[in-house]
Each structure stands twice: as structure tokens, then as C-alpha cells.
C-alpha positions in Angstrom: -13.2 17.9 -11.2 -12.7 15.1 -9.3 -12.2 12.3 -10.7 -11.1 8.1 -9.5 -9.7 6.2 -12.4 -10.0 2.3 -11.7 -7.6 -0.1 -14.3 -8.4 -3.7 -14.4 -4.7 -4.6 -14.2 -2.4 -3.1 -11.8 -1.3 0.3 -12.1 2.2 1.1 -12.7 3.6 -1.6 -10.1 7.0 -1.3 -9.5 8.4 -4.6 -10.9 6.2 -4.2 -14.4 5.7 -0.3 -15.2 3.8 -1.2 -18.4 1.0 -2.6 -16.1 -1.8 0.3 -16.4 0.0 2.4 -19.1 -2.6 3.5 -20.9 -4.6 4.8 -17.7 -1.2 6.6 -16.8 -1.0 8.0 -19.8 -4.8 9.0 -19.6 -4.3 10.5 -15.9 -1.1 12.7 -16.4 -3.2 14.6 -18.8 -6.0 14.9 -16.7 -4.0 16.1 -13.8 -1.6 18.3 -16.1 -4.9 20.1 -17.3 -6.4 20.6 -13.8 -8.3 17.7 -12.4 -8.0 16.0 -9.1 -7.2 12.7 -10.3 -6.9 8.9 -8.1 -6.7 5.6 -8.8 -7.1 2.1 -7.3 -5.1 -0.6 -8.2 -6.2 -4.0 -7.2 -3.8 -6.9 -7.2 -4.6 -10.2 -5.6 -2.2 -12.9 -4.1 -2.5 -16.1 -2.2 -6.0 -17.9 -2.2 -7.4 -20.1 0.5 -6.8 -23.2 -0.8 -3.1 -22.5 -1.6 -2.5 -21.6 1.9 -3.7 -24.8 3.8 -2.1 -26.6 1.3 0.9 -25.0 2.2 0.6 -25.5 6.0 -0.5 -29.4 5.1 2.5 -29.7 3.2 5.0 -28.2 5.9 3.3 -30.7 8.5 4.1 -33.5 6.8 7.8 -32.2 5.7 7.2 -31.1 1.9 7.2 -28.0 -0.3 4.4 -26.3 -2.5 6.8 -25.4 -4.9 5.3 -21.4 -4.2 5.6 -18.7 -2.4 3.9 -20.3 0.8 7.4 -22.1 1.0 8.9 -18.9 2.0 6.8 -18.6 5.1 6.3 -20.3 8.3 3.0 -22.1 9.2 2.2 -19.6 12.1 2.8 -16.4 9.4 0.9 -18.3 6.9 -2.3 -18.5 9.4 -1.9 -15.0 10.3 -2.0 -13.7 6.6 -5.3 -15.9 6.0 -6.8 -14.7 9.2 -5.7 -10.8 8.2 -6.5 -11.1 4.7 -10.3 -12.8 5.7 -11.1 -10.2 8.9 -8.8 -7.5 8.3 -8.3 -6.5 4.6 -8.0 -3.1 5.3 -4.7 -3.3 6.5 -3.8 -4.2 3.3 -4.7 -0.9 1.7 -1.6 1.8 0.8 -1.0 4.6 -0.8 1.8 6.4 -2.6 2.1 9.3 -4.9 3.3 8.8 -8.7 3.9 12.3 -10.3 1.0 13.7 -8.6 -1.6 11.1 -8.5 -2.8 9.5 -5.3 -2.7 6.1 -5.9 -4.4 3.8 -3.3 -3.4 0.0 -3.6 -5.4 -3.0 -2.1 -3.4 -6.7 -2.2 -7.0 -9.0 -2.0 -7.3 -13.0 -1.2 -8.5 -15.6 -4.0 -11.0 -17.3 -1.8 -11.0 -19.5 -4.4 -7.6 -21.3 -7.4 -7.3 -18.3 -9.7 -9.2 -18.5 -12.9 -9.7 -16.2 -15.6 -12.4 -14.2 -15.9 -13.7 -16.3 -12.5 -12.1 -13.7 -10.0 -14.8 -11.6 -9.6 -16.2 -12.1 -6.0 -12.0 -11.9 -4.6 -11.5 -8.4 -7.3 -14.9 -6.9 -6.0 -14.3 -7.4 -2.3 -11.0 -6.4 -2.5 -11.5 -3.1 -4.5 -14.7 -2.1 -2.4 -12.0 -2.2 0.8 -9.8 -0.2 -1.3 -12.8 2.4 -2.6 -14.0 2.7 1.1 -10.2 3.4 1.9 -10.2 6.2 -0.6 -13.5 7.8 0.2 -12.3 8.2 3.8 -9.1 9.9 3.0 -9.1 11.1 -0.7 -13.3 11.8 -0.5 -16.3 11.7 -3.1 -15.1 11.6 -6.1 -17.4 13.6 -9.2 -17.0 10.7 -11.5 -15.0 7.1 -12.2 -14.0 6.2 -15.1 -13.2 2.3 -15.2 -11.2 0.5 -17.8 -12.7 -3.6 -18.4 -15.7 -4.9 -17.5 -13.7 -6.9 -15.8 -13.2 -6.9 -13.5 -13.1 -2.8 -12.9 -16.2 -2.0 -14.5 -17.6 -4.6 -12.4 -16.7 -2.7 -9.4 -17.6 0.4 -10.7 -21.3 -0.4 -10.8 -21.2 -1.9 -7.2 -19.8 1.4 -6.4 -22.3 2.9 -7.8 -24.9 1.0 -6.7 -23.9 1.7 -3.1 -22.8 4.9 -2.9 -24.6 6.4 -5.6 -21.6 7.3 -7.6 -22.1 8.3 -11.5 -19.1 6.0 -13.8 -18.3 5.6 -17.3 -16.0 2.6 -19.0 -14.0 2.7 -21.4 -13.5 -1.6 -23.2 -9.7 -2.4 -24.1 -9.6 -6.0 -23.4 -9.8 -8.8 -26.7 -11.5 -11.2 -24.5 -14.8 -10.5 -26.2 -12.8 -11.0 -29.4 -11.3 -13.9 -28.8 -14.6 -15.6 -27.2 -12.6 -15.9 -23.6 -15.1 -15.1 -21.3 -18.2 -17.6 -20.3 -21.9 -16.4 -20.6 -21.5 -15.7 -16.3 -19.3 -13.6 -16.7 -20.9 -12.2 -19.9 -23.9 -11.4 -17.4 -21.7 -9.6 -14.8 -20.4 -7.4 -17.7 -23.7 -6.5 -19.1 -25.0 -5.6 -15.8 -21.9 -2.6 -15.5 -22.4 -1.6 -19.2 -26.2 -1.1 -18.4 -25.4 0.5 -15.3 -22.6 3.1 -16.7 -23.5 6.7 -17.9 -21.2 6.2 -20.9 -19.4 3.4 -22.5 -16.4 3.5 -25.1 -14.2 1.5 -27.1 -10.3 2.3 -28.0 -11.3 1.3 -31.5 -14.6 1.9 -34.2 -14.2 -1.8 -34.9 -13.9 -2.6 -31.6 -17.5 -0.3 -30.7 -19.4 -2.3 -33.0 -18.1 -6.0 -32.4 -19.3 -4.9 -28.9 -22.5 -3.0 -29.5 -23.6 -6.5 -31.5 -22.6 -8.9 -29.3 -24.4 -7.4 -26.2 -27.3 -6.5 -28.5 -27.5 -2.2 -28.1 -25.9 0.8 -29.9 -23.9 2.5 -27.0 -20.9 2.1 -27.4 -18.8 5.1 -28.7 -15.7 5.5 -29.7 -12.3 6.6 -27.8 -9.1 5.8 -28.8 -5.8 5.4 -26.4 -3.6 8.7 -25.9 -0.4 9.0 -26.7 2.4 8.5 -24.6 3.5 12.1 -23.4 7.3 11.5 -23.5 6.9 10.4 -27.0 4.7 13.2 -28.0 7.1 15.5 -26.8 10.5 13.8 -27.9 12.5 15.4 -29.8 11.5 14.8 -33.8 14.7 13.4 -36.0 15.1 10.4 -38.1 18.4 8.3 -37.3 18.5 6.4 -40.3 21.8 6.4 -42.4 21.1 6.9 -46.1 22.2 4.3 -48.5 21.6 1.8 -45.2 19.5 -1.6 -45.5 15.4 -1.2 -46.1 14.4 -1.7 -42.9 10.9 -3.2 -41.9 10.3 -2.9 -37.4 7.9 -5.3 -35.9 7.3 -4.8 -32.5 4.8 -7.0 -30.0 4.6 -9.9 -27.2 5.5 -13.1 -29.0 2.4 -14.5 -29.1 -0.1 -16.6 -31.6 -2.5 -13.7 -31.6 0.2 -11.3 -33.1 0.7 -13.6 -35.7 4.6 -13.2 -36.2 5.1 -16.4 -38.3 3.3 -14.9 -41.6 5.0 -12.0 -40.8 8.2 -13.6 -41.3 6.6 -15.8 -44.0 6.3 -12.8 -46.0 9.6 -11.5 -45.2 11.0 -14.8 -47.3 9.1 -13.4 -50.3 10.5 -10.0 -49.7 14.4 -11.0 -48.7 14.0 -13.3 -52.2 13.6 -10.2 -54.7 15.6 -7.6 -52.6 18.8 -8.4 -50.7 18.9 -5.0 -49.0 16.4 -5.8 -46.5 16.1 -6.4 -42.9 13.3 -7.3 -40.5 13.7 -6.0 -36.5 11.6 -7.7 -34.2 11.3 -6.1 -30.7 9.5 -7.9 -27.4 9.5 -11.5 -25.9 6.8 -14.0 -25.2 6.5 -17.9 -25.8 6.9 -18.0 -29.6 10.4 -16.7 -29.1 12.5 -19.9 -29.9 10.0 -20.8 -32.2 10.4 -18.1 -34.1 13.9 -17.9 -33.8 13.6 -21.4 -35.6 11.4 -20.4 -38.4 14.2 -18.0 -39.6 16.4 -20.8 -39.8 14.2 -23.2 -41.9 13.0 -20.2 -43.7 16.7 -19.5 -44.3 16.7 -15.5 -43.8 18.1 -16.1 -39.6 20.7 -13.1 -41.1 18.0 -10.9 -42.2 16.3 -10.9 -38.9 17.2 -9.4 -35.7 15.1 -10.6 -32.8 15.8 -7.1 -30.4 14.1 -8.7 -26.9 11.9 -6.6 -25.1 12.3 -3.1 -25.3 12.2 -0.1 -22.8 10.5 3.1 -23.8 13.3 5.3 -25.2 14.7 1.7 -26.8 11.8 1.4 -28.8 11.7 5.8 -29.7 15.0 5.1 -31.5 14.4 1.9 -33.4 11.2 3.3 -34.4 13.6 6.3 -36.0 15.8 4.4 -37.1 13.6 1.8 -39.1 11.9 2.9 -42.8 8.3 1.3 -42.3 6.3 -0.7 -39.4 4.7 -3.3 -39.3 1.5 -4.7 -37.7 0.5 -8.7 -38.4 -1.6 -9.1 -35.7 -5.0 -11.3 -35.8 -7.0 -9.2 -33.8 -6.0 -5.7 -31.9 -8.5 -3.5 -29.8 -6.2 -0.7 -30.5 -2.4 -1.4 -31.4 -1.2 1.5 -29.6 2.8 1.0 -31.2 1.3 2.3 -35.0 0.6 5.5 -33.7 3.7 5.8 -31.8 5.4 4.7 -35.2 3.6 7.6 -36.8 4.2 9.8 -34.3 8.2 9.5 -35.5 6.9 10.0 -39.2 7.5 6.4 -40.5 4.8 4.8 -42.9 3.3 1.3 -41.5 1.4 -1.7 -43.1 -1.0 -3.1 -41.0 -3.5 -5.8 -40.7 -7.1 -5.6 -40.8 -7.3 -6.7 -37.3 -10.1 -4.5 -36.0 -7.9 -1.2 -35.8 -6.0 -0.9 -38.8 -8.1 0.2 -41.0 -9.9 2.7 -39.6 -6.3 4.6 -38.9 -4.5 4.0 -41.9 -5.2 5.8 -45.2 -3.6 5.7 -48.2 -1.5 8.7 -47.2 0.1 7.0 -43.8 0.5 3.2 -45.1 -1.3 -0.2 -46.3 -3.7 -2.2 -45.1 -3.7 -6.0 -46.1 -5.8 -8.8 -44.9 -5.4 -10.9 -41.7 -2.9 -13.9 -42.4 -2.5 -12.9 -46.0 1.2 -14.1 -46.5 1.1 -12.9 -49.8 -0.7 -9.4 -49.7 2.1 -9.1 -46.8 4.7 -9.4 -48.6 3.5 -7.7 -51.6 2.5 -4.5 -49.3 6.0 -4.4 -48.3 7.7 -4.8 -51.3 5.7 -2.0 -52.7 6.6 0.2 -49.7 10.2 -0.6 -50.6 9.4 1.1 -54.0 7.5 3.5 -53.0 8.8 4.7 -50.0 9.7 8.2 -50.8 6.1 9.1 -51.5 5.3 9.4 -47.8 5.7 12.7 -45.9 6.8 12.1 -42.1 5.7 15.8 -41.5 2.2 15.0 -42.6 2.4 11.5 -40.9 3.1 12.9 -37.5 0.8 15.8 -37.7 -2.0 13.2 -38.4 -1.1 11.1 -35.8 -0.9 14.4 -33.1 -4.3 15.7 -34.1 -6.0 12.1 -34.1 -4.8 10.8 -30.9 -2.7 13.3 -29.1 -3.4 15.4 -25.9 -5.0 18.1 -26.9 -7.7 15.9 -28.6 -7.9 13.1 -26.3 -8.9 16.3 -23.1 -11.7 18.0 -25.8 -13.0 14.5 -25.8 -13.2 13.2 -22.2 -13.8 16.9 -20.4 -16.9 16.8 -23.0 -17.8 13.4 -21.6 -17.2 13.8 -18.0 -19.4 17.1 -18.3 -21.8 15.0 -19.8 -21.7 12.7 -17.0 -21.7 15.6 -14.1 
């Protein structure tokens, strides 16, 4: 089968290759197991007004203070002119581990704004699609990822070249109340449209199935990441070593680090053989770093920056129990890659945790509970030996691991055939 895979973000650009992850992870299966498998990647830099600003500003002697510094009035014109006329030319393609990957840099024809992109994103991707269909041909099916702005695209696709499409909802934007009731229109008109929709998380299906008022979306969680699947399975920690609790996440308000490391006090206060690792970067980074000074446990926790993928494997083996604090998840893809390795985790009820951890993997505790936090992890330190990594991992495998992710979407892109 056939079949074009369109991310909202970028997909596995070469200066960020977590960009599109998930739909990389999702398309090296696919093409392991036999499919013909594409993708477009839309990006979009530079926007009208930007660029005669810049050449304004180089007429009369100053700097933007962006990138239209680095060019020339004359090259400036050109790239609006090319961009407007001939965005074709802007189209490329490369191979990564077997998929054809067709990527389009777009214009803003008008100041960024999110989830106001849609008209640059559409017109943009359509180049791209038309671009594919010439050299890659029809595809049998696309499977989007957002509303928006891919899902979006999807159903002008669709609507143009008769092209069946199904999408599959990661973003918290809906969540988090981010989008404005135009754009809530534009997204309703590609869920309509689509022969299948799906969330990465039950919670998730519902919160989306109420707000836009219907029962259709389904539920179909993330994959796991291959290389971990297929890592090799050891702990690394060091008996008689220090309890140790990993948090890892972007630094940011929604993860809800500071009553994470509220309930660490309470912890670090009844058991001095305790540490808490916390792995990524973000804005809250120095403000975090300053909470574990007035909290007064700064030598109890290690702030490990941002981590690369075999990084993170081996503090995820070398820790004794994750942690999740976040506010609101569509999917929290780092607990099952902590359970992959065995280790028990406490999470949040955040809109994921609970419907993958039972009593068997972990605990669940209420969102921006300091004190069920802390008590969850106090009682993990007691009770720590009660878990079995074999059964952890085989739980994780058979939930979210290849072989159940391709009986799911074959069954759906059959469906959809």
C-alpha cells in the first residue's frame, strides 16, 4: 500500500531531529513491514511584511535585527518574487532510511501567528503534494497528524484530488483552549471530511469527541521508538546506591516541575538517600534551579540538560522510578519508554496516566497534588521491590509496541481502502 504521511511540524529536519518523531517512528514500521511510505514536510520562513521591512530598513541604513540582515536588497526581492510566482522551486526531496521525503519552504504572506498560518501552510503544502504526485504518484491513502495545520491540507487534498485521509490528534491546543473558534471551524471541516479520526490517548478521544460535539474519535496511541524497543534490556543501577526518582520534559509551566520538586522537599525530609534527576531545558530552567535553593534540597537535585536518545536509555536504567507531574499530556510518550526498561512510574492524572498505569506498573495521583506526590513517592521508596521489570516491559511491548501498533493501522488503512 501506498501510503503519504503528512506531520504538522517538520519532519526530522536536520538541526532538530525530534521534530516529527513520532511520524518517524510510525513510518519505519510501515516501510519495515512493506508499504510504500512518503511524507511532506512543510516549513515556512520569511513573510511579506518582514521582507519590505527589511529592504525599507537597508534604504535608509538600519538593521531588522533578522535574518533579512544577512541578505542584500536585490536577493531579498528575488526570494519574495520566487517564493510568490515560483514556489515550486522551493520543493526537495531526500531519502531518510528509505522514506521519500519531499520538503516545501512556504512564505507567511502575512506576521506569523499561531494557529493563524493556515492560508501560507495550505498553499505551501498543495505545491509540495502536487510535487509528490508528479514524481512519487497517487498515493492509496494519507494519514495526517493535527488538524492543524496537516489535517487541514489533507482535506483540501482530498477535496481536489479525490484522495481518501485519516488523522490521527496529538496536539494539547484543544486542551489548553489555544485555538480561536476560526480556526475551530477549519478543523472541524478536516475531521468531518476524514474517513477515520484518532487520538494518542482515551482521554484525549473523548475531551475531543465533546468539544466538537460527535463520537468519532477512536483511540491510537504513539509507537514506541524502535531503537529502544530493541535495546538491549539491563538495569545499570548499583545496589545499595541512592533512591533515585527521573523526571524528564521541556521546562515548561504545563509540565508542572515546581510541585514536582515541592514534593521532593517532603520526600528528601523523611529519607536522606534520595535523589531527583531532571533531564531537558526550556524557560523554567533558572527558575527551577532557584526553587531547589529556597527549597533547600539544590544537592538532592541534578538538573541533566537536554538529553539525546541513548542519554536518556541509560538514565532511564539507571534510575529506580519515573516520574510524570504534568498538567495536561495528549500522550507522555517518556512513561512508556520508562517501562519499556522495566522501572515503575507515578504519574499525573493529566489525561494519559491513568488509563496506562495500573496498580501493577505504578501510581497515579492527582494533578498539582503536592502532597499525594510526595506521598506516592515515598510509598514507592517502600515498596519498590513489589514491582516486576519483566512484567513491566512485557506490558508496555504488547500495549504500544510494533507488532500492535501494524495490527491496528493495517486494520484501519484497509478500512479506509
Amino acid at each position: 500500500m501506498h501510503i503519504l504521511i503528512i506531520p504538522s511540524e517538520e519532519f526530522i529536519p536536520h538541526y532538530n531531529k525530534l521534530d516529527g518523531i513520532f511520524q518517524y517512528h510510525q513510518a519505519v514500521i510501515l516501510k519495515e513491514a512493506g508499504h510504500r511510505v512518503g511524507v511532506l514536510s512543510v516549513k515556512l520562513s520569511f513573510s511579506i511584511p518582514m521582507i519590505v521591512k527589511g529592504i525599507f530598513f537597508k534604504l535608509i541604513g538600519k538593521k531588522t535585527g533578522n535574518a533579512t540582515d544577512k541578505l542584500k536588497s536585490s536577493h531579498l526581492l528575488k526570494l519574495g518574487f520566487k517564493k510568490v510566482v515560483q514556489p515550486q522551486t522551493f520543493v526537495t526531496k531526500e531519502d531518510i532510511d528509505g522514506l521519500s521525503v519531499y520538503r516545501v519552504e512556504g512564505l507567511f504572506f502575512k506576521p506569523p501567528a499561531d494557529n493563524k498560518n493556515h492560508f501560507s501552510w495550505l498553499r505551501a503544502g498543495m505545491v509540495c503534494f502536487k510535487e509528490y504526485l508528479k514524481k512519487a504518484g497517487r498515493p492509496d491513502v494519507i494519514h495526517a497528524h493535527n488538524a492543524i495545520y496537516a489535517g487541514m491540507l489533507a482535506e483540501k487534498i482530498s477535496e481536489e484530488f479525490g484522495l481518501r485521509y485519516i488523522l490521527t490528534e496529538h496536539s494539547s491546543t484543544y486542551a489548553l483552549k489555544l485555538a480561536d473558534d476560526n480556526a475551530l471551524k477549519r478543523v472541524k471541516l478536516a475531521y468531518d471530511k476524514a474517513s477515520g479520526l484518532f487520538a494518542v490517548s482515551e482521554a484525549f478521544a473523548q475531551l475531543l469527541n465533546n468539544l466538537f460535539s460527535f463520537n468519532r474519535f477512536h483511540y491510537l496511541p504513539n509507537v514506541l521508538d524502535q531503537h529502544l524497543e530493541r535495546s538491549r534490556y539491563e538495569p545499570l543501577k548499583q545496589k545499595n546506591a541512592k533512591f533515585i526518582f527521573l523526571h524528564i520534559a521541556v521546562l515548561l509551566p504545563v509540565k508542572d516541575q515546581q510541585t514536582l520538586l515541592k514534593a521532593f522537599k517532603k520526600v528528601a525530609a523523611e529519607n536522606n538517600s534520595v535523589e531527583l534527576w531532571i533531564g531537558g531545558g526550556g524557560e523554567l530552567l533558572e527558575e527551577l534551579k532557584s526553587q531547589t535553593e529556597d527549597l533547600e534540597i539544590k544537592d538532592s537535585v541534578k538538573f541533566l540538560g537536554v538529553l539525546n536518545r541513548d542519554e536518556v536509555i541509560s538514565r532511564i536504567q539507571s534510575c529506580d522510578c519515573f516520574v510524570l507531574s504534568s498538567k495536561y499530556e495528549t500522550f507522555g510518550v517518556v512513561v512508556i519508554e520508562a517501562m519499556l526498561f522495566g522501572k515503575p512510574v507515578i504519574v499525573t492524572r493529566c489525561g494519559v496516566g491513568q488509563n496506562i498505569v495500573d496498580e501493577k506498573v505504578g501510581y497515579v495521583v492527582d494533578v498539582g497534588s503536592e502532597q499525594q506526590l510526595a506521598g506516592a513517592m515515598l510509598k514507592m521508596i517502600d515498596e519498590h521491590s513489589k514491582y516486576n521489570p519483566e512484567y513491566i516491559r512485557d506490558y508496555t511491548i504488547k500495549n504500544f509496541g510494533k507488532e500492535k501498533f501494524l495490527h491496528d493501522i493495517n486494520k484501519i488503512y484497509k478500512s479506509v481502502v
